[in-house]
DSSP file (Angstrom, degrees, kcal/mol; ACC not computed):
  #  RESIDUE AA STRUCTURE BP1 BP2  ACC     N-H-->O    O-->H-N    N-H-->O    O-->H-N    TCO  KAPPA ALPHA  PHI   PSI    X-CA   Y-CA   Z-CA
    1    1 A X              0   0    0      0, 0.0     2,-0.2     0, 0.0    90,-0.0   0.000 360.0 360.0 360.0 125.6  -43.8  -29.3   85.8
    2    2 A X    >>  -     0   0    0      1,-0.1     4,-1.9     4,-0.0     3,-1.2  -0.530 360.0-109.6 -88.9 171.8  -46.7  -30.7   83.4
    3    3 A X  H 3> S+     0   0    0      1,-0.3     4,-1.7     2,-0.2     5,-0.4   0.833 117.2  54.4 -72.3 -45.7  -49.9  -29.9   83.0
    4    4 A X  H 3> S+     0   0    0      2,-0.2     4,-0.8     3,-0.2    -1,-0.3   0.794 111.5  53.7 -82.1   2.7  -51.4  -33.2   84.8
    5    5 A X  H X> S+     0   0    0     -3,-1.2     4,-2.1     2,-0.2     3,-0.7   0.883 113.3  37.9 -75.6 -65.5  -49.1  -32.1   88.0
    6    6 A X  H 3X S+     0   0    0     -4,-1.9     4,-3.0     1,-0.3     5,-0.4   0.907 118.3  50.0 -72.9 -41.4  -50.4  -28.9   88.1
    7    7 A X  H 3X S+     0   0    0     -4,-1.7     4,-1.5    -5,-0.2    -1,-0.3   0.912 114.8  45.3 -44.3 -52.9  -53.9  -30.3   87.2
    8    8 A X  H <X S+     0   0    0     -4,-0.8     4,-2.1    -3,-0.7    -2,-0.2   0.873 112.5  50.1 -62.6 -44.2  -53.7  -33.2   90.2
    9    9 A X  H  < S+     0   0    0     -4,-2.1     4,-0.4     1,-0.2     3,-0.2   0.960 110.1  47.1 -79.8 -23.5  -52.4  -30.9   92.7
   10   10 A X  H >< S+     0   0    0     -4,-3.0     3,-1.5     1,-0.2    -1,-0.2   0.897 113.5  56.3 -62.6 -26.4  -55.5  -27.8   92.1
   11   11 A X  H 3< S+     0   0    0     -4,-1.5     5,-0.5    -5,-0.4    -1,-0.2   0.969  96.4  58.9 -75.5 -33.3  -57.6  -30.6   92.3
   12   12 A X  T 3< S+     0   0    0     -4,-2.1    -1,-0.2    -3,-0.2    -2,-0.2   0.745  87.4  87.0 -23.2 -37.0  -56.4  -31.5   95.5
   13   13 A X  S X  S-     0   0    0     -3,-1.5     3,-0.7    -4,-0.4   100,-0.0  -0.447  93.4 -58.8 -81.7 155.7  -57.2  -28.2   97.5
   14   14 A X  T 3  S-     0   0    0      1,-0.2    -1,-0.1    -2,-0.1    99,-0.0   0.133 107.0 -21.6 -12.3 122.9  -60.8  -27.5   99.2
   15   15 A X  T 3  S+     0   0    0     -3,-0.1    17,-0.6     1,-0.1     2,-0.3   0.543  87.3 154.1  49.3  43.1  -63.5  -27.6   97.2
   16   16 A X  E <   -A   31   0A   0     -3,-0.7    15,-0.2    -5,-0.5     2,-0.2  -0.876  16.0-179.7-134.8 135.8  -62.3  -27.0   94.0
   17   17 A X  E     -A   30   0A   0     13,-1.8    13,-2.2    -2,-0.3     2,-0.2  -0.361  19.1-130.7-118.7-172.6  -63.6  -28.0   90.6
   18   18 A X  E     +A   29   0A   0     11,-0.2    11,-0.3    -2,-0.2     2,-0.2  -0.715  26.4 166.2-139.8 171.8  -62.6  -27.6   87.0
   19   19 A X  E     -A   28   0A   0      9,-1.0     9,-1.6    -2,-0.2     0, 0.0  -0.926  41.1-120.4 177.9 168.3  -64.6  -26.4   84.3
   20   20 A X        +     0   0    0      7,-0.2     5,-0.2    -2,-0.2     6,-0.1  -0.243  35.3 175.1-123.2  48.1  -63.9  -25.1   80.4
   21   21 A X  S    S+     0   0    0      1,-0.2     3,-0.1     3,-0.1     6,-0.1   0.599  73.6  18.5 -15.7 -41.0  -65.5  -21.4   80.8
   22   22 A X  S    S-     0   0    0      4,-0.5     2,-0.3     1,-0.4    -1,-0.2   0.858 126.3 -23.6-109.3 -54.9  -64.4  -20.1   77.1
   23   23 A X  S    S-     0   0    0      3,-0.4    -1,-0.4     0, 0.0     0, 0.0  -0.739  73.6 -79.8-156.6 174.5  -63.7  -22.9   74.9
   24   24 A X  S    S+     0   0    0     -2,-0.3     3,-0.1     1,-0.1    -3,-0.1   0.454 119.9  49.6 -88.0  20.8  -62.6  -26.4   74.9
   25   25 A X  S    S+     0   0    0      1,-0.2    16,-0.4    -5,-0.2     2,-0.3   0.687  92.7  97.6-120.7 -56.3  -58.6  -25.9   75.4
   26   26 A X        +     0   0    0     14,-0.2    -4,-0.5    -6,-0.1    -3,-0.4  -0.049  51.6 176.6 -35.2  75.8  -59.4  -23.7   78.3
   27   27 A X  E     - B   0  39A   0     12,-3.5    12,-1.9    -2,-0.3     2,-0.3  -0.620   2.4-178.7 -92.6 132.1  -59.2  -25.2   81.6
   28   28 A X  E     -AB  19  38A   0     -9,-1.6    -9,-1.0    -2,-0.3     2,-0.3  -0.670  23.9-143.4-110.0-169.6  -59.7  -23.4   84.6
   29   29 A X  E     +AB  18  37A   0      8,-0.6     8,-1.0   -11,-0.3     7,-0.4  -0.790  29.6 177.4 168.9 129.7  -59.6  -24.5   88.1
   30   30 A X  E     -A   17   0A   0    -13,-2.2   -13,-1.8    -2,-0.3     2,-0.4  -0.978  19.6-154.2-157.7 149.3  -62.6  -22.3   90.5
   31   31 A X  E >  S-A   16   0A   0      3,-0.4     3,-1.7    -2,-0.4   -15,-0.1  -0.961  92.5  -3.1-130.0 124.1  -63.6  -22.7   94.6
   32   32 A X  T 3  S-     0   0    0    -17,-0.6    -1,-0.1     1,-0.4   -16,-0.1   0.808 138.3 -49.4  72.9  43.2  -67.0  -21.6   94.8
   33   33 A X  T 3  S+     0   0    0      1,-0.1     2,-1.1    -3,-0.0    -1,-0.4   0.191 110.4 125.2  62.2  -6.7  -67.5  -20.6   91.2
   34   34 A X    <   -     0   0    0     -3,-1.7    -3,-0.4     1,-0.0    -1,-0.1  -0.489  58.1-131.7 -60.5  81.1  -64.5  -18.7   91.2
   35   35 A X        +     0   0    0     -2,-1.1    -5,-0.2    -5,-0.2    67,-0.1  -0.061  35.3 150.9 -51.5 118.1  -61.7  -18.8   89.2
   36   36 A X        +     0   0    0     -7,-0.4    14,-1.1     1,-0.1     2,-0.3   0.270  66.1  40.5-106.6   9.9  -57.9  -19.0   90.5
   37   37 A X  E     +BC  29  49A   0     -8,-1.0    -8,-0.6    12,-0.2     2,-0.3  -0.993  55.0 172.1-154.5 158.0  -56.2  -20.8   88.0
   38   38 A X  E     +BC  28  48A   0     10,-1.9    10,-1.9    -2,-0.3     2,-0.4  -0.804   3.3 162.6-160.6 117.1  -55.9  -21.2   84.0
   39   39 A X  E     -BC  27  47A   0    -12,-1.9   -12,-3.5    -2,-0.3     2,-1.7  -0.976  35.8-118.0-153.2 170.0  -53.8  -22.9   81.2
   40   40 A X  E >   - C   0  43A   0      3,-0.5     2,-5.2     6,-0.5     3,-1.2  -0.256  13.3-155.4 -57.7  20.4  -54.1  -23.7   77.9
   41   41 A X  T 3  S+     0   0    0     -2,-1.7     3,-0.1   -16,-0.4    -1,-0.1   0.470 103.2  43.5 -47.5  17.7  -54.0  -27.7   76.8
   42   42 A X  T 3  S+     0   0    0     -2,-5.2    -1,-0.3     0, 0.0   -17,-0.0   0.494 125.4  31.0-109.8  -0.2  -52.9  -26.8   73.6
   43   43 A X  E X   +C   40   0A   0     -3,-1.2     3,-0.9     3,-0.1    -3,-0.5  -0.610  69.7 165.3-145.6  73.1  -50.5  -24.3   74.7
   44   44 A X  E 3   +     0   0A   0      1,-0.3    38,-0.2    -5,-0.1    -3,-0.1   0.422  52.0  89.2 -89.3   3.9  -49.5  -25.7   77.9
   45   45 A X  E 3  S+     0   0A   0     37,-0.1    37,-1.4    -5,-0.1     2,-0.5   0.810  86.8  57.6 -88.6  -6.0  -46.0  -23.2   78.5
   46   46 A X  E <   -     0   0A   0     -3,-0.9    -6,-0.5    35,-0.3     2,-0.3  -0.952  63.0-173.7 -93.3 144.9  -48.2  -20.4   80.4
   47   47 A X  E     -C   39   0A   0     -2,-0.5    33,-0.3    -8,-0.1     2,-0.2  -0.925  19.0-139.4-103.6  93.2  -50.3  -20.9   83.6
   48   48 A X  E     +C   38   0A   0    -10,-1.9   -10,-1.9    -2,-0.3     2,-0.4  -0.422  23.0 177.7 -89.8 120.0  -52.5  -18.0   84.9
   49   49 A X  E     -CD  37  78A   0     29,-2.5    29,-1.1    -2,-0.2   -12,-0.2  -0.944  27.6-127.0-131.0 146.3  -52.6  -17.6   88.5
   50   50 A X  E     - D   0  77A   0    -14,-1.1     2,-0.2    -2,-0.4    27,-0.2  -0.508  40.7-168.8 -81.5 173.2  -54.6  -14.5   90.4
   51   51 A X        -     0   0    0     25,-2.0     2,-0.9    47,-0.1    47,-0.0  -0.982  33.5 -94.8-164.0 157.9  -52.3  -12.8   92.6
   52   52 A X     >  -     0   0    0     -2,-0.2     4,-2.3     1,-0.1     3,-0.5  -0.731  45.8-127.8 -59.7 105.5  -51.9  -10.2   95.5
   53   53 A X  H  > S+     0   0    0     -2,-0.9     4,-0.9     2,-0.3    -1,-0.1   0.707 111.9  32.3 -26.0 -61.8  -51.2   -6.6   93.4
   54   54 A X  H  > S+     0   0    0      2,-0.2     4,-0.7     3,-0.1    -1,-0.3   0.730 119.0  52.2-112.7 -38.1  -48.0   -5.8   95.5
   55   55 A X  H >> S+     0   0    0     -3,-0.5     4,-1.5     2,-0.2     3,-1.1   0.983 114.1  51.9 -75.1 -85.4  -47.2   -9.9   95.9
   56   56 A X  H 3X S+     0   0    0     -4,-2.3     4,-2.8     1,-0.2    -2,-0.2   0.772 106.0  51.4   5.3 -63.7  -47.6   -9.7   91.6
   57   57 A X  H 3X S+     0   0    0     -4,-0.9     4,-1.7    -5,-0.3    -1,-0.2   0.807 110.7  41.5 -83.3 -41.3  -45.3   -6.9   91.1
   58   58 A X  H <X S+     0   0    0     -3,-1.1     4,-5.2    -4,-0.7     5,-0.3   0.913 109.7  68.5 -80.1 -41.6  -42.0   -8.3   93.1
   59   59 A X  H  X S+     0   0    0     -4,-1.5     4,-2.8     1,-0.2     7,-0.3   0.965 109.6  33.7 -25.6 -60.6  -43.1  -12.0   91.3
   60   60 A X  H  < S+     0   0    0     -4,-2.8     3,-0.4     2,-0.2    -1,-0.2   0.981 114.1  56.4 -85.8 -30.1  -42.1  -10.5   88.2
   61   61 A X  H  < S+     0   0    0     -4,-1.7    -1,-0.2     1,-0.3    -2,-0.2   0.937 121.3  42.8 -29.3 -53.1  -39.1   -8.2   89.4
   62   62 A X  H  < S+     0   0    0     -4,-5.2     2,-0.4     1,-0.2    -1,-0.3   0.778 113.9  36.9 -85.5 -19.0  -38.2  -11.1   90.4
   63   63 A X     <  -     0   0    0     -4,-2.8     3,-0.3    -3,-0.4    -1,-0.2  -0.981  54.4-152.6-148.8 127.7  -38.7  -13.9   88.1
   64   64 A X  S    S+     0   0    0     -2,-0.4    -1,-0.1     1,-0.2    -2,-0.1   0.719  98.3  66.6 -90.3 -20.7  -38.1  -13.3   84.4
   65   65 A X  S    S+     0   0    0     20,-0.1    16,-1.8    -6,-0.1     2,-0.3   0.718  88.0  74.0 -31.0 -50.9  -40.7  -16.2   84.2
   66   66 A X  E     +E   80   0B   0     -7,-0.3     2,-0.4    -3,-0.3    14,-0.2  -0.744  58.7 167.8 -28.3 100.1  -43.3  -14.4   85.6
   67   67 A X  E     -E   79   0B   0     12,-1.5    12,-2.5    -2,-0.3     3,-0.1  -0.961  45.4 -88.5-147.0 152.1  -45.4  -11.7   83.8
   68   68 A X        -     0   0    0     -2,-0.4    10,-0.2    10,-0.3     6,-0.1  -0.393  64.9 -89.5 -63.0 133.9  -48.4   -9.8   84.1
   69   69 A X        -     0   0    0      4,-0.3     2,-0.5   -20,-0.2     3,-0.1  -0.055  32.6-127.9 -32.8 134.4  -51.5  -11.9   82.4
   70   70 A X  S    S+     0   0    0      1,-0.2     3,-0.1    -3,-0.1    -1,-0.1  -0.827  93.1   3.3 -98.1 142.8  -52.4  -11.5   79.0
   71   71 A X  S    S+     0   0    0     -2,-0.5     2,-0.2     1,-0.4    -1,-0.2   0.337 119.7  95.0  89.8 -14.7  -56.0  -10.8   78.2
   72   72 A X  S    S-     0   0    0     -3,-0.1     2,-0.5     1,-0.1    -1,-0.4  -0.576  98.2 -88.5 -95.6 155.0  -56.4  -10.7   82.2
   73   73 A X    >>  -     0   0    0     -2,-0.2     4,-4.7     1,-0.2     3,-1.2  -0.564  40.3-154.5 -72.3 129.7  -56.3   -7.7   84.5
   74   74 A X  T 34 S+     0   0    0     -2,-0.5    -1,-0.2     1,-0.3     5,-0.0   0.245  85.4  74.3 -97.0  33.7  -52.5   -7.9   85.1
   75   75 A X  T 34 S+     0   0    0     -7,-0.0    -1,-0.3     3,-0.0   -22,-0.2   0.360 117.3  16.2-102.9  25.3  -53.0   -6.1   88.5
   76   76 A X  T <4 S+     0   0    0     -3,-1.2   -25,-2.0   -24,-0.1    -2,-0.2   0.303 120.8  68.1-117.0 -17.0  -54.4   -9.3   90.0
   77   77 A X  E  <  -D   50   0A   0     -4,-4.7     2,-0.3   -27,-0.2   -27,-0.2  -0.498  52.6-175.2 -91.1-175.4  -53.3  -12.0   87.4
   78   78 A X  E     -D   49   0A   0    -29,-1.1   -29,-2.5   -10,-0.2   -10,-0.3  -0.813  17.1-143.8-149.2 139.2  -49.7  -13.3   86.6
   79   79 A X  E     -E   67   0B   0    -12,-2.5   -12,-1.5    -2,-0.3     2,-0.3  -0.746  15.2-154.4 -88.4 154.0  -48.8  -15.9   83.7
   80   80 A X  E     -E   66   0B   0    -33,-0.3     2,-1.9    -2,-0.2   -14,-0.2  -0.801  12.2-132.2-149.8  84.6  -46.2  -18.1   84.8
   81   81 A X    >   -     0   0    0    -16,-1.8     3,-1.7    -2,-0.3   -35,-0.3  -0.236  16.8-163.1 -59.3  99.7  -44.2  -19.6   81.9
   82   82 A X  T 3  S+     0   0    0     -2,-1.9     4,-0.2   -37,-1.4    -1,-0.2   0.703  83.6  66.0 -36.5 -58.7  -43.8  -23.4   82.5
   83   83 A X  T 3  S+     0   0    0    -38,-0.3    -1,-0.3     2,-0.1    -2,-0.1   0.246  93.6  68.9 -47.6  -3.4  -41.2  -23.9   80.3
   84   84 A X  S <  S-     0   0    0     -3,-1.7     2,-0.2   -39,-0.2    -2,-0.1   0.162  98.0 -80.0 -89.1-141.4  -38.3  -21.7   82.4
   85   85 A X        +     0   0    0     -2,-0.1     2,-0.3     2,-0.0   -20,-0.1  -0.670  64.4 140.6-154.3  91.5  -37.1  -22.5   85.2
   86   86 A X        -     0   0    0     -2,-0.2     2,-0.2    -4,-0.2    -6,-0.0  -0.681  59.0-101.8 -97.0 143.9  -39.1  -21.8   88.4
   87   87 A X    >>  -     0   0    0     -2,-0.3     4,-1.6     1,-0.1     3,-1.5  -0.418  23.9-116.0 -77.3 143.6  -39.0  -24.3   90.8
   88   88 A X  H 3> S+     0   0    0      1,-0.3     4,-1.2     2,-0.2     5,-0.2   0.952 112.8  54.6 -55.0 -45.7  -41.9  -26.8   91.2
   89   89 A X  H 34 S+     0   0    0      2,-0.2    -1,-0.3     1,-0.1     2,-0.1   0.224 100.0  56.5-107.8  48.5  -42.5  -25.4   94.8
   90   90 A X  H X> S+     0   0    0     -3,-1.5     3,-1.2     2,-0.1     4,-0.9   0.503 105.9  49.2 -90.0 -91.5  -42.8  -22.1   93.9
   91   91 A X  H 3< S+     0   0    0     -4,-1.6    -2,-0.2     1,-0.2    -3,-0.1   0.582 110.1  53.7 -47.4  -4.9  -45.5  -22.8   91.5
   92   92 A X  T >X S+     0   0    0     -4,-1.2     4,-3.5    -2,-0.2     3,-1.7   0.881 107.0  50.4 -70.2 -61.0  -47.2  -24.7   94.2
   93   93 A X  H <> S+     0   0    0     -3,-1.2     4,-2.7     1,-0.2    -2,-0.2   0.911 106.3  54.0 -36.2 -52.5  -47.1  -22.1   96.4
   94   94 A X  H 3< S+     0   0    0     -4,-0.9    -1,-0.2     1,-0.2    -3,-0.1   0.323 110.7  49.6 -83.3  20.0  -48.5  -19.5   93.8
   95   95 A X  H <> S+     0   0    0     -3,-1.7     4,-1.5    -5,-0.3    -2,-0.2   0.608 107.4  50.5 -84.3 -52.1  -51.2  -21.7   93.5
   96   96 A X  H >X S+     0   0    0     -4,-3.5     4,-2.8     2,-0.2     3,-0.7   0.974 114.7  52.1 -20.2 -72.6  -51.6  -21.9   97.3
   97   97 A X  H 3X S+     0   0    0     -4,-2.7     4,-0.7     2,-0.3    -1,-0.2   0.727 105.8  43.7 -33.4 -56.7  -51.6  -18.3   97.0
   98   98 A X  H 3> S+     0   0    0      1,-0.2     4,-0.9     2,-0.2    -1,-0.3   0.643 111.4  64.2 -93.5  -2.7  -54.3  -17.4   94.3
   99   99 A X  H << S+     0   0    0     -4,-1.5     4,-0.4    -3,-0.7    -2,-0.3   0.952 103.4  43.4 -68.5 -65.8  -56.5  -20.0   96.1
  100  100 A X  H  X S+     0   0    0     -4,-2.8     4,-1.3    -5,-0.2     5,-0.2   0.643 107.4  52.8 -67.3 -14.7  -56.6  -18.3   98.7
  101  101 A X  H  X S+     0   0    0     -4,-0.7     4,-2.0     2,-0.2     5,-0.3   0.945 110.5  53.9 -66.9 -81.9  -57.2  -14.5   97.2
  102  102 A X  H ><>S+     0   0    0     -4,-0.9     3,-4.9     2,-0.2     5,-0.7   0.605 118.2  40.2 -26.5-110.4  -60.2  -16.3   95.4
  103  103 A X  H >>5S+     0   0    0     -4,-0.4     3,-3.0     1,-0.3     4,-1.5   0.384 115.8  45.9 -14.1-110.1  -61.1  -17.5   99.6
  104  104 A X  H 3<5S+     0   0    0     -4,-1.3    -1,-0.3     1,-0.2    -2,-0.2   0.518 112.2  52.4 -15.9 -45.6  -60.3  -14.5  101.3
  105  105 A X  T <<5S+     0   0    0     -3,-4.9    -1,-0.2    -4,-2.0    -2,-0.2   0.574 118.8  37.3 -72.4 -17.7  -62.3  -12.1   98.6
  106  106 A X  T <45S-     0   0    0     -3,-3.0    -1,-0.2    -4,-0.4    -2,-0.2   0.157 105.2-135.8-121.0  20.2  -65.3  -14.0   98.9
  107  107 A X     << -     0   0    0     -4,-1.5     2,-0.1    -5,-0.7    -3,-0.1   0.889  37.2-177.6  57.0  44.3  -64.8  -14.6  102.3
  108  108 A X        -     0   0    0     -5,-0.1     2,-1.5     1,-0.1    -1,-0.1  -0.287  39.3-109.3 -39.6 132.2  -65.7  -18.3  102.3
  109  109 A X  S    S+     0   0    0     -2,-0.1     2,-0.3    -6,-0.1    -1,-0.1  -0.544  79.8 108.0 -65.9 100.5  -65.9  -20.9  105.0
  110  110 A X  S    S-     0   0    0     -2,-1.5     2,-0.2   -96,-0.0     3,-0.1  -0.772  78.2 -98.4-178.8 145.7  -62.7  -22.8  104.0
  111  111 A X        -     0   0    0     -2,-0.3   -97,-0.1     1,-0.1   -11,-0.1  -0.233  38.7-116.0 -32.8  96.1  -59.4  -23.0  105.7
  112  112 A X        -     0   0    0     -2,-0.2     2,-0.2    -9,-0.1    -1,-0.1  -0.522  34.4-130.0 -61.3 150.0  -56.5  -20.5  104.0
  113  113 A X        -     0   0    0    -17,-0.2     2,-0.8    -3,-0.1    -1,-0.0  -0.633  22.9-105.8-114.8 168.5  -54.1  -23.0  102.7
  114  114 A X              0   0    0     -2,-0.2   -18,-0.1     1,-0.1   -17,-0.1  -0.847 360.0 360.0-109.0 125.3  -50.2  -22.1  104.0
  115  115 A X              0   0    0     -2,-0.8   -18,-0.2   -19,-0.1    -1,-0.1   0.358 360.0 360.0 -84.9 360.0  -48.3  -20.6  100.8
């Protein structure tokens, strides 16, 4: 998966902008000012996804891909190394996913998306 997939599909979801919060390689991906997504365009093998704490924890048990965020609180983010070999709809799904923590947490009018 490249970086204009994963870019096309966030843009896809409810209400969801893009924005460069830190710097000019930074992208993130936000509903409602909120950020659920992040990656790098000059270092495009991690992806930063929010995540469920307990939903987090088997992610990386499970997937040597998968690691607690750097520079993020790793008991709600995950980085999600691009370059392995997770399946494209997995990482659609944990995109699904941290949209919807973002939605649930601020308790938004918008649809939960199905993960």
């Amino acid at each position: 998966m490249n970086i204009e997939e994963i870019r096309n599909y966030c843009l896809t979801l409810p209400e969801v902008s893009e924005y460069f919060p830190f710097d000019e390689t930074t992208l993130a991906f936000r509903v409602a000012d909120k950020i659920f997504a992040m990656i790098d365009l000059e270092d495009t093998e991690w992806f930063v996804l929010k995540c469920e704490p307990e939903y987090a924890l088997q992610l990386r048990d499970r997937y040597p891909e998968i690691t607690g965020a750097w520079h993020m609180n790793k008991k709600h983010w995950n980085q999600l190394n691009l370059y392995g070999s997770l399946p494209d709809s997995l990482v659609f799904s944990l995109i699904r996913h941290s949209y919807n923590q973002v939605v649930k947490k601020n308790r938004l009018k918008l649809p939960l998306l199905e993960s």
